[in-house]
C-alpha positions as CSV (number, residue, x, y, z in Angstrom):
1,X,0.0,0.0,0.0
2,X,1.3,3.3,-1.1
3,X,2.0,6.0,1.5
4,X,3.1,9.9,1.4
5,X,6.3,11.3,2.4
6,X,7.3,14.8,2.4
7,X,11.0,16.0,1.5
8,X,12.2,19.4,3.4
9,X,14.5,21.7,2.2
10,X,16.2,24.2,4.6
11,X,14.5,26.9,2.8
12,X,10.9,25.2,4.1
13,X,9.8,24.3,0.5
14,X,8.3,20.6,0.6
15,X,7.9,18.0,-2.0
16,X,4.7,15.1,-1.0
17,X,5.7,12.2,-2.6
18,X,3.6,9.2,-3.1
19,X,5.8,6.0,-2.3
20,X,5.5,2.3,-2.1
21,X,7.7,0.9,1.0
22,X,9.7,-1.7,-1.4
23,X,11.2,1.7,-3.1
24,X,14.8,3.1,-2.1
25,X,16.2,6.5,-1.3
26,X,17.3,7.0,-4.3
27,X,13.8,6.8,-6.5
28,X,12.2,8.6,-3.6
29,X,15.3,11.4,-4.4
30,X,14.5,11.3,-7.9
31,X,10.5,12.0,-7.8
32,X,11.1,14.4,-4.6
33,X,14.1,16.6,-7.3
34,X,11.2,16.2,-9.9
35,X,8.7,18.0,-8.2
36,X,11.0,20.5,-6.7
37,X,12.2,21.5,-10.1
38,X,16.1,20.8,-8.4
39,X,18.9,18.1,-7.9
40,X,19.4,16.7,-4.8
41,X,22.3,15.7,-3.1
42,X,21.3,13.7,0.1
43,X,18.2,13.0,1.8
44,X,18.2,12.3,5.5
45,X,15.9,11.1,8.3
46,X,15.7,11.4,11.8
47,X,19.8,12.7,12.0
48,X,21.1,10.2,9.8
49,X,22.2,10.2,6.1
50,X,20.2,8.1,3.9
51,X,22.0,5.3,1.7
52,X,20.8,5.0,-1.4
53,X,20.1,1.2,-1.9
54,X,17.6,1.5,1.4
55,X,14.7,0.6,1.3
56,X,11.8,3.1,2.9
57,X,10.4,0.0,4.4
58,X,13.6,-0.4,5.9
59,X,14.1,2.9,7.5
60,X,10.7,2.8,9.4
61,X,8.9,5.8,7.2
62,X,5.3,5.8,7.6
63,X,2.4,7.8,6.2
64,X,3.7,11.6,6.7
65,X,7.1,11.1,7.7
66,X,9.2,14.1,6.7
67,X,12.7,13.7,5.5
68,X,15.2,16.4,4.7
69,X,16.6,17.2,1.7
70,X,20.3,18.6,0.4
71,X,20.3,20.4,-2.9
72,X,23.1,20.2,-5.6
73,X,23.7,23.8,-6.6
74,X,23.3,24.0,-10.3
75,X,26.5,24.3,-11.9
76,X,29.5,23.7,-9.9
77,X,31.5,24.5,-7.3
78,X,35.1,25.7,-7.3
79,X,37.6,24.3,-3.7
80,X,40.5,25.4,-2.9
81,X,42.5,26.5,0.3
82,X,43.7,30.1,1.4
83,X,47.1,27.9,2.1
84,X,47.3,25.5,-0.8
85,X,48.4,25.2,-4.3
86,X,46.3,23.6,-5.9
87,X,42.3,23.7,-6.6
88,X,39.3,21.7,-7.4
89,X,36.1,21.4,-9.6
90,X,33.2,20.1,-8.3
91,X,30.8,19.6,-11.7
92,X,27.1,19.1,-12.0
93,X,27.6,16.0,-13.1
94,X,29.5,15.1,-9.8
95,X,32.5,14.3,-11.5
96,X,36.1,16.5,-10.2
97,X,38.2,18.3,-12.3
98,X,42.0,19.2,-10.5
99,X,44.9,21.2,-11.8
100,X,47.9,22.9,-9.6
101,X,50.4,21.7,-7.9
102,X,50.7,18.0,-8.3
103,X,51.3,17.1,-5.4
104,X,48.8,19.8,-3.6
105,X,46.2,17.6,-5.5
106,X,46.2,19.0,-8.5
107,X,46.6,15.4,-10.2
108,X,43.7,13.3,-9.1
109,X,44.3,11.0,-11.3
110,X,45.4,8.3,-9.1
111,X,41.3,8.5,-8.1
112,X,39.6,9.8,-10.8
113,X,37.7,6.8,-11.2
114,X,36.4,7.0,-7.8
115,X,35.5,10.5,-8.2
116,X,31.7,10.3,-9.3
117,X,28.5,11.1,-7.8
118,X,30.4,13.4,-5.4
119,X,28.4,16.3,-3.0
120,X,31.1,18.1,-1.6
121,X,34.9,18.8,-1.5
122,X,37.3,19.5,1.6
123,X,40.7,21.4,1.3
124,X,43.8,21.0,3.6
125,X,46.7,22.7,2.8
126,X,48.0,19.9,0.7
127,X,45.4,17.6,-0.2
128,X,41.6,17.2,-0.8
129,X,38.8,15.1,0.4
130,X,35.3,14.2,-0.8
131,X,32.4,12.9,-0.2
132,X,30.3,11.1,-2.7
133,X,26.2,10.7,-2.7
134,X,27.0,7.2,-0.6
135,X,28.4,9.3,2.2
136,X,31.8,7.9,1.0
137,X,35.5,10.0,1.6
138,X,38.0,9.9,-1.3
139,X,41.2,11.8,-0.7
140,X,44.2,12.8,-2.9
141,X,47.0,14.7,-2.5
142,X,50.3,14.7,0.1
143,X,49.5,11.6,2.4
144,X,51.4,13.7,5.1
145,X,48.6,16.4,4.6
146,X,45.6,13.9,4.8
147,X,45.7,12.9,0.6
148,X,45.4,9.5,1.7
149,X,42.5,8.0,3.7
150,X,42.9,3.8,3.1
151,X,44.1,3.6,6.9
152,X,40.6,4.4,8.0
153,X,38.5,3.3,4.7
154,X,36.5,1.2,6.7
155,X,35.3,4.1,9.5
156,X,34.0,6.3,6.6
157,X,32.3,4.3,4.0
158,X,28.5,5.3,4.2
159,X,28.9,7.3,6.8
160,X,30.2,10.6,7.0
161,X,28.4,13.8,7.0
162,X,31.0,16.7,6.6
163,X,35.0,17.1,7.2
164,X,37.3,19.7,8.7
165,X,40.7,20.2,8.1
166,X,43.9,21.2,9.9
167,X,46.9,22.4,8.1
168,X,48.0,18.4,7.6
169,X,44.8,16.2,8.3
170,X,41.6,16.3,7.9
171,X,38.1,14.9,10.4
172,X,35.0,13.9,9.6
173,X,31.9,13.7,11.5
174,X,30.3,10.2,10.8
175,X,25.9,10.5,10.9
176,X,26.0,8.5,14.2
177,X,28.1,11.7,15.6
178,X,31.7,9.4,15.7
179,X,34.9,11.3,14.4
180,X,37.1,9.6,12.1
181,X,40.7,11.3,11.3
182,X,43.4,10.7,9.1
183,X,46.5,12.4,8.0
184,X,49.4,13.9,10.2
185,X,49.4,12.4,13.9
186,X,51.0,15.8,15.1
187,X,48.1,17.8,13.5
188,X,45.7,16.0,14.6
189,X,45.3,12.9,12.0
190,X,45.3,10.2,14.9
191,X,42.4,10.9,17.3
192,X,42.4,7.3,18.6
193,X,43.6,8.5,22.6
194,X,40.0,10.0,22.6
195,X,38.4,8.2,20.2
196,X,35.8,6.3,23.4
197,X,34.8,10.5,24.2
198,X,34.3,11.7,20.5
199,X,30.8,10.7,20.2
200,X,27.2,12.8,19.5
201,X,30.0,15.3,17.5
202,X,28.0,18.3,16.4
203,X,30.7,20.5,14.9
204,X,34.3,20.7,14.4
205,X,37.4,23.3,14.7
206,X,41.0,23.4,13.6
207,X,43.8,25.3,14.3
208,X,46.8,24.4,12.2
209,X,47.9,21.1,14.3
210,X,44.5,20.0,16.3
211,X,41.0,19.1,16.7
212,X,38.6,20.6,18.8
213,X,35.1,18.4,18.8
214,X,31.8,20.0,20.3
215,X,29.5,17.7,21.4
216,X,25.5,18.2,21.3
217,X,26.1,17.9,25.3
218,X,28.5,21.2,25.3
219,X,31.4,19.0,26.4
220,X,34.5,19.4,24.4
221,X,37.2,17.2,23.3
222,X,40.7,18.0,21.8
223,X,43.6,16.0,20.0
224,X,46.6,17.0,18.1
225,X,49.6,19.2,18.7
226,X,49.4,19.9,22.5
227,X,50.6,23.3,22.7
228,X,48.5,24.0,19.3
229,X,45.3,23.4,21.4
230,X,45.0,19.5,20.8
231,X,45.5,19.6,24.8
232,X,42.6,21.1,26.7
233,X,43.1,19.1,30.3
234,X,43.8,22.5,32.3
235,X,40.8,24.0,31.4
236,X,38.8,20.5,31.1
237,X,36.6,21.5,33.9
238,X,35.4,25.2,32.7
239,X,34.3,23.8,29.2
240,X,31.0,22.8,29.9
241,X,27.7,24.3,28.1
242,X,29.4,25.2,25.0
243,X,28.5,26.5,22.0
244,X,30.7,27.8,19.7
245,X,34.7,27.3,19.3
246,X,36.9,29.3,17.7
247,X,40.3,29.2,16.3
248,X,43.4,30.8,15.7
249,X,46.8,29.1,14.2
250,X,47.3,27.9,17.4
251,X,44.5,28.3,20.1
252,X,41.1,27.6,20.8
253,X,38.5,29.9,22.8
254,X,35.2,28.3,23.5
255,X,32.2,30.6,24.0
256,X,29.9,29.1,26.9
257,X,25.9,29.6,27.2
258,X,26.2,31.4,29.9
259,X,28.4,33.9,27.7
260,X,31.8,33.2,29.4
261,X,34.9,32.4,27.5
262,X,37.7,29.7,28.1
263,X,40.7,29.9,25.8
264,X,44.0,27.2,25.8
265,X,46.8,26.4,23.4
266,X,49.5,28.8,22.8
267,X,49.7,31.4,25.0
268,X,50.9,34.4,22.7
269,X,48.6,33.3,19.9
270,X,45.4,33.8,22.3
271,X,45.6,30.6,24.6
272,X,45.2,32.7,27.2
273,X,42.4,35.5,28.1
274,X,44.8,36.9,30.9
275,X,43.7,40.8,31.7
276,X,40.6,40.2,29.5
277,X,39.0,37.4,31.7
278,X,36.7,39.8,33.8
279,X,35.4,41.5,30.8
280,X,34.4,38.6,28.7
281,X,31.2,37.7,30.0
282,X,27.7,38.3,27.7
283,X,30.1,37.2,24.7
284,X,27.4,37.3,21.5
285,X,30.5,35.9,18.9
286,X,33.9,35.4,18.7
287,X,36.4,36.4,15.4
288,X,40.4,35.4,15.0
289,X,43.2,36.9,13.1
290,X,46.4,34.5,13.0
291,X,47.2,34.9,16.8
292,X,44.5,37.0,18.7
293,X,40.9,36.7,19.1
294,X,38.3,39.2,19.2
295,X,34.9,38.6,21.1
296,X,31.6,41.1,20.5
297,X,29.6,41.5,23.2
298,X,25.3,41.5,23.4
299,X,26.0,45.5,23.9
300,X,28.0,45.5,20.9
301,X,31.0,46.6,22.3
302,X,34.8,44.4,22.4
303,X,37.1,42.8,23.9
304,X,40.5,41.6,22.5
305,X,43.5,39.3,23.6
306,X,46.2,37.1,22.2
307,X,49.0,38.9,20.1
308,X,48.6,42.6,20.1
309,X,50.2,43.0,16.2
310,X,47.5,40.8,15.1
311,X,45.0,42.4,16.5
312,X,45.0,41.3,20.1
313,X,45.1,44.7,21.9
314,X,42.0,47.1,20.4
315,X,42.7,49.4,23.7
316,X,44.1,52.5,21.2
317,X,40.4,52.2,19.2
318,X,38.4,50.7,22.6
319,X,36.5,54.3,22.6
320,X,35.2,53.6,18.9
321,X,34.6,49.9,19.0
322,X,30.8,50.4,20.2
323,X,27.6,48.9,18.2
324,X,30.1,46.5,16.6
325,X,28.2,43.7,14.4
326,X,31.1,41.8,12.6
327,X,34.7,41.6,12.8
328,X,36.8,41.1,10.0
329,X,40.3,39.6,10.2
330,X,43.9,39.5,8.0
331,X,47.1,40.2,10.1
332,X,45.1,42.6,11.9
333,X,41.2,43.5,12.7
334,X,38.6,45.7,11.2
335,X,35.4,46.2,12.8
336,X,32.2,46.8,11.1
337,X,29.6,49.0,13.0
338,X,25.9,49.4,12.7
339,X,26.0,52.4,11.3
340,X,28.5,51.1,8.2
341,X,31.4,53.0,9.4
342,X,34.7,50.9,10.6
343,X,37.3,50.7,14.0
344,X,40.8,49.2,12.7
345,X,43.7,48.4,14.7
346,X,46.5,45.8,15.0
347,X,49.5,45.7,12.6
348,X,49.6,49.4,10.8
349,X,51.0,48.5,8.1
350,X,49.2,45.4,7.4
351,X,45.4,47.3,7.8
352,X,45.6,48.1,11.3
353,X,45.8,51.7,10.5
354,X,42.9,52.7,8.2
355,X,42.8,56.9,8.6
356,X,44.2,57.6,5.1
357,X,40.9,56.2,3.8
358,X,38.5,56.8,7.2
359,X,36.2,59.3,5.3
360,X,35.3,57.0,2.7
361,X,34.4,53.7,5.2
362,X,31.5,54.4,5.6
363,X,27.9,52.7,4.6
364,X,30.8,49.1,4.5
365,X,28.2,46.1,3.8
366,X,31.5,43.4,3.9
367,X,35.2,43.2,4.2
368,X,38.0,41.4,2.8
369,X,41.5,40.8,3.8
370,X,44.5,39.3,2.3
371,X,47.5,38.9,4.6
372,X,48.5,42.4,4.9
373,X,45.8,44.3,3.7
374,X,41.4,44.6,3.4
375,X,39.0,45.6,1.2
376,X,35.8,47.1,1.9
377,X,33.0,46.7,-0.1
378,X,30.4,49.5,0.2
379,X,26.5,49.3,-0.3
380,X,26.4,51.3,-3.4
381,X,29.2,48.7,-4.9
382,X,32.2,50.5,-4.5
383,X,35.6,49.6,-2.9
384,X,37.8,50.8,-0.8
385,X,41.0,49.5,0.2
386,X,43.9,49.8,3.0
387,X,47.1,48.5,4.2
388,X,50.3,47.3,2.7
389,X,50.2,48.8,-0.9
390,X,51.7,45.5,-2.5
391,X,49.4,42.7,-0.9
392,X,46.1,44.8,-2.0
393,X,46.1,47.7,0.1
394,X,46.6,49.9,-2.9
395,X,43.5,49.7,-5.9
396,X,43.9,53.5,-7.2
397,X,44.9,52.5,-10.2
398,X,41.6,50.8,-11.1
399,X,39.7,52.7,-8.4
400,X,37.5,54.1,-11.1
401,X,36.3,51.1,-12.4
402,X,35.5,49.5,-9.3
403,X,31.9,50.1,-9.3
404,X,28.7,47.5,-9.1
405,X,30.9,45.3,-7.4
406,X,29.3,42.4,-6.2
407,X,31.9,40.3,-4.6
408,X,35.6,39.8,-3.9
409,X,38.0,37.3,-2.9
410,X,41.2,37.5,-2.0
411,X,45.1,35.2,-2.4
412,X,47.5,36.1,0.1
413,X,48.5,38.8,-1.4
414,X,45.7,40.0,-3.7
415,X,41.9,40.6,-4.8
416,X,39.5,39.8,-7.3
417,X,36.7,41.9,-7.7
418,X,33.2,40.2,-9.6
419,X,31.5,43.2,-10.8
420,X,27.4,42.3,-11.4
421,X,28.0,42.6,-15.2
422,X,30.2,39.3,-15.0
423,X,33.5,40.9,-15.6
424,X,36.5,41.0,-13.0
425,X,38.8,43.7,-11.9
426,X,42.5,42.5,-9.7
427,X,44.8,44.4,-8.1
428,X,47.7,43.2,-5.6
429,X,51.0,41.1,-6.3
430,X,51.4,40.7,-9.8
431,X,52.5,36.9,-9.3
432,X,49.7,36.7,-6.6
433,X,46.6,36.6,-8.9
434,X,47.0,40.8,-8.7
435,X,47.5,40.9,-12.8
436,X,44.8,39.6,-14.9
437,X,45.7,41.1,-17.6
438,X,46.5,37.9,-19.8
439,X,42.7,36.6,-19.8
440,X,41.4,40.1,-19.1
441,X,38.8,39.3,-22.4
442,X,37.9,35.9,-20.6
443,X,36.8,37.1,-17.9
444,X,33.3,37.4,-19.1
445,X,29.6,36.2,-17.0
446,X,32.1,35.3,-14.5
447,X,29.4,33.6,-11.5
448,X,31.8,32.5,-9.1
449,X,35.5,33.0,-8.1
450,X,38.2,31.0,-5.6
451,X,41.3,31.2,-4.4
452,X,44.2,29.6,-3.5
453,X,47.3,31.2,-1.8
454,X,48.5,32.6,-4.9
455,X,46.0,32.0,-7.9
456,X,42.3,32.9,-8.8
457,X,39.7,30.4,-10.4
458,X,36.9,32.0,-11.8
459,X,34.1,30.1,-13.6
460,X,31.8,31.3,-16.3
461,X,28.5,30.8,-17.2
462,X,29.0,28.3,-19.8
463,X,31.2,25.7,-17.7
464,X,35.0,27.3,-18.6
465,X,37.4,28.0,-15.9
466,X,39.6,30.8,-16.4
467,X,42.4,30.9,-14.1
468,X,45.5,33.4,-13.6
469,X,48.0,33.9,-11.0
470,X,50.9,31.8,-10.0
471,X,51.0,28.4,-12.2
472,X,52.5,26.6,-8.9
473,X,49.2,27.5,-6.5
474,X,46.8,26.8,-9.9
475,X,47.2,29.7,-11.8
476,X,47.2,27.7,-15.1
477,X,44.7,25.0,-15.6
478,X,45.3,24.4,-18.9
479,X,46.1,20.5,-18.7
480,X,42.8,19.9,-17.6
481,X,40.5,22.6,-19.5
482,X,39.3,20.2,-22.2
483,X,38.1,18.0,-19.4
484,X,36.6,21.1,-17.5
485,X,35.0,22.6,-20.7
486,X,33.6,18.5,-22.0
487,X,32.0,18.0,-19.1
488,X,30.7,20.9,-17.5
């Protein structure tokens, strides 16, 4: 006897499907995409990822039973890492294109074939991961960064929800809330000495060399590098009723329900709260630069700590930093305040020191930041930029074409502009993805842009891939652009 099941999407759009128990996940996918007018990626029920050979008999679905739904964004989707050299192409066919560095992952070769059906791809610094429609990891790249996961094949087949990465390794949350990690042991690739507490996971944080797990309890457990943060025993006690945690390179703050903080890891990269301890209570959110951390309080004010270069000492601005509503961070902070204007301290030369260009922050909607220097983008589409002139700091020379922007993105040491016409605009380090001068007429209906550390992807409206920048971060994905262009 036939029954009726409804598929949610996050945006509350359902899909009543009419359904015989002997059918699987996968026809009940295909009718519920059908009458959403959308591919899906994943169904799920009750918490858990849905296999596609189950039956709904099987999974205990009755007359009514609601199941949510993932969609596959039409198109594709571009992954690569602020730190790596390399990037990747999810395509709507959920097939991967890779170019860059070879050993970064830019040669997936050694997996293509396993590389089908896939719903989402992880970066490290070095390597990649994905995750197919079975809730199956593949990973390529350095095995030292986490390119190889055969040594725990077993733990993530079927299973695994979403992944983090540290600089080397990488962790994924399994549905039934396990952890499974692979890659470096020092960054946090072995978790197997708390393996028996890592369970009902909800999230995951990384600094460069550990873990931090949040369970739905509010407990949290750490692994990795001690002095990175992968050993939280001193402060085991206070970190109860969380909900958030944060990272630096090296340190992890936790923001608590009751709106208290507890930090550990290294101490000069924020590990400790020190002189801010008995002002950080009614924490709303918490922001990092490299080594400091910055939490916004419910009354919209700030408090700072970790290294005061990068942003951990705000007392020079403290005056200024009120109705704060996001923080933005490079190698130093910028605030953004209700009213659109913007507080900026930390490293002067890297964007800490903003008053050459203070009379033109104002009505900020976002900002950007590459190493040493931000971008602002303004409501009426404009841009305005600060810090060290060579990392991006410095746009006046194409400060008059910077209008209608609608997005930027940033290397280490340079931006990319998407204007809403579909063209782009760089400036920065030449070698850094600043110069785009070579596939300036290419860069046309542009939808979407990524970066690496040194290179920008940018893909079109009709599948092609244009890239520019340094070859050795991905600049030049020209060995794979017949692949890209034939099956996009």
């Amino acid at each position: 006897m036939s029954f009726t099941v409804s598929v949610a999407l996050l945006s509350g759009h359902l899909a009543n499907v009419e359904v015989l128990p002997s059918q699987s996940v996968e026809e009940l996918k295909r009718a519920a995409a059908q009458v959403l007018g959308r591919p899906l990626t994943a169904l799920a029920f009750q918490g858990r990822r849905l296999l596609r050979g189950d039956t709904l008999k099987d999974l205990g679905l009755q007359d009514g039973g609601v199941v949510s739904a993932v969609v596959r964004q039409p198109g594709s989707v571009l992954c690569g890492h602020r730190r790596s050299g390399a990037f990747a192409a999810l395509k709507k066919d959920g097939l991967v294109a890779t170019w860059g560095h070879p050993d970064c992952g830019g040669d997936s070769r050694n997996v293509q074939e396993k590389l089908v059906n896939v719903s989402q791809l992880y970066a490290s610094s070095c390597a990649f991961a994905a995750i197919n429609e079975e809730g199956e990891v593949i990973a390529w790249g350095d095995p030292a960064y986490g390119g190889d996961c055969q040594s725990v094949a077993s733990e993530l087949t079927g299973h695994v929800q979403h992944i983090h990465a540290s600089q080397r390794a990488f962790a994924a949350v399994r549905t039934d809330g396990r952890v499974v990690a692979w890659g470096s042991g020092l960054c946090g690739g072995d978790c197997s000495a708390v393996q028996a507490q890592l369970y009902q996971v909800k999230s995951l944080v990384a600094t460069h060399r550990a873990f931090a797990a949040l369970r739905y309890d509010g407990a949290v457990i750490t692994w990795g590098h001690a002095q990175c943060g992968g050993d939280s025993t001193a402060v085991k006690s206070q970190l109860v009723d969380v909900q958030e945690v944060y990272a630096t390179e090296t340190a992890f703050a936790a923001l608590r329900s009751d709106g208290k903080v507890v930090a550990w890891g290294d101490v000069l990269c924020g590990g400790e709260v020190g002189s801010a301890r008995d002002r950080l209570d009614n924490v709303s959110a918490i922001y990092t630069s490299n080594k400091a951390f910055a939490a916004v309080k419910y009354d919209g004010t700030v408090v700072t700590w970790g290294k005061a270069i990068s942003g951990g000492d705000c007392s020079a601005v403290q005056d200024k930093l009120v109705d704060v509503q996001h923080i933005y961070c490079g190698h130093a902070m910028a605030a953004l305040r209700g009213d659109g204007s913007v507080v900026t301290w930390g490293h002067s030369q890297f964007g800490g020191d903003s008053r050459d260009v203070q009379d033109q922050l104002l009505d900020v909607q976002q900002i950007f930041a590459t190493d040493a220097a931000f971008a602002a983008l303004k409501t009426d589409g404009s841009v305005v930029s600060w810090g060290h002139g060579e990392y991006g700091g410095d746009s006046s020379k194409i400060q008059d074409q910077l209008t209608a922007i609608q997005s930027i993105q940033a290397t280490s040491a340079a931006f990319a502009a998407l204007r809403q016409d579909g063209t782009v605009l760089t400036w920065g380090l030449a070698h850094k993805g600043g110069d785009s001068s070579s596939v300036q007429d290419q860069l046309q209906n542009v939808e979407e842009i990524a970066s690496s550390y040194g290179a920008f992807a940018a893909l079109r409206s009709d599948g092609v891939v244009v890239t520019w920048g340094d070859a050795n971060y991905g600049g030049d994905s020209a060995p794979v652009q017949p692949l890209v262009v034939e099956k996009f």
